[in-house]
N, C-alpha and C positions, 0 to 999 in steps of 0.2 A: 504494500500500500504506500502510496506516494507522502510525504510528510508534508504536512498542510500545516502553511506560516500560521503562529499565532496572530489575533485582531489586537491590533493599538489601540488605549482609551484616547477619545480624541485630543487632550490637554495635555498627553504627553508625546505627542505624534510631532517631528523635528522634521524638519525636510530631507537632512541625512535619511532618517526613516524611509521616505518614498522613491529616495533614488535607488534603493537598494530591492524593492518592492514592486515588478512590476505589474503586480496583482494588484494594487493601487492606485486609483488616480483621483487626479486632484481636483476640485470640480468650486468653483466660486459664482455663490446663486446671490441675486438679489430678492428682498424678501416685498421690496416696494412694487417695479413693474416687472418679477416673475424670470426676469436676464439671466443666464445660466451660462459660462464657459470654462472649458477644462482649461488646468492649469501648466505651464510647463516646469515640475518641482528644480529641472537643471537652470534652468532662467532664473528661477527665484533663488536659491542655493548659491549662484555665480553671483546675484544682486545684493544680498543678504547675508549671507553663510547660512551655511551646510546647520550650523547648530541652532540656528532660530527655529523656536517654536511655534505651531501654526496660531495656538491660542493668543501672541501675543503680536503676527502680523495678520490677523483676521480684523482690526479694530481700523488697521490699516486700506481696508478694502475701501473702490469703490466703482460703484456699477460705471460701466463705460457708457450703455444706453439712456443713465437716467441721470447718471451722476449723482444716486444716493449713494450714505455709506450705510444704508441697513443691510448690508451684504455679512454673506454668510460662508465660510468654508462647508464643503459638504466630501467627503470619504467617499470613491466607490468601488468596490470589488470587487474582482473580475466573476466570481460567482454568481456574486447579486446578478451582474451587467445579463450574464448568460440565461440566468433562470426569469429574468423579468423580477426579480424582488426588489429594485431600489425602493427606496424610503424617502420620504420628505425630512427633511431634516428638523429633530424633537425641539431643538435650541429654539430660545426665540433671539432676536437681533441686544446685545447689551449683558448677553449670559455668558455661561460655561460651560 
């Protein structure tokens, strides 16, 4: 049987984390007009370092369509991706 990565809680999830992860991608949703684009974690990693946390550039977001900052990091997994299970993401904009 094949060895299935453990899931990161999302507050501890670094960008190192998802470049190493390509069962992972990075997905930044606005939660105002509903804008949703994947992320490139090597772009943000080169801009940022490798060791920044996602919790503490998620505040930094913001939507390119609307130019709110109610945006949102959102995790998805290539399981979900394949089985049709994504999720809305539980946070609201201002949490943890």
């Amino acid at each position: 049987m094949a060895d299935t990565p453990k899931r990161i809680p999302f507050y501890a999830i670094r960008l190192a984390d998802l470049l190493d992860r390509p069962d992972m991608a990075l997905v930044a949703e606005c939660w105002r007009c509903g804008h949703a684009a994947r992320l490139d974690p090597v772009a943000l990693a080169a801009a940022r370092g490798e060791n920044e946390s996602l919790r503490w550039l998620e505040p930094k977001l913001r939507c390119k369509a609307c130019g709110s900052r109610a945006a949102l990091f959102r995790i998805e997994y290539a399981d979900e991706a394949e089985q049709g299970t994504k999720k809305p993401p539980a946070r609201q904009p201002g949490g943890s």
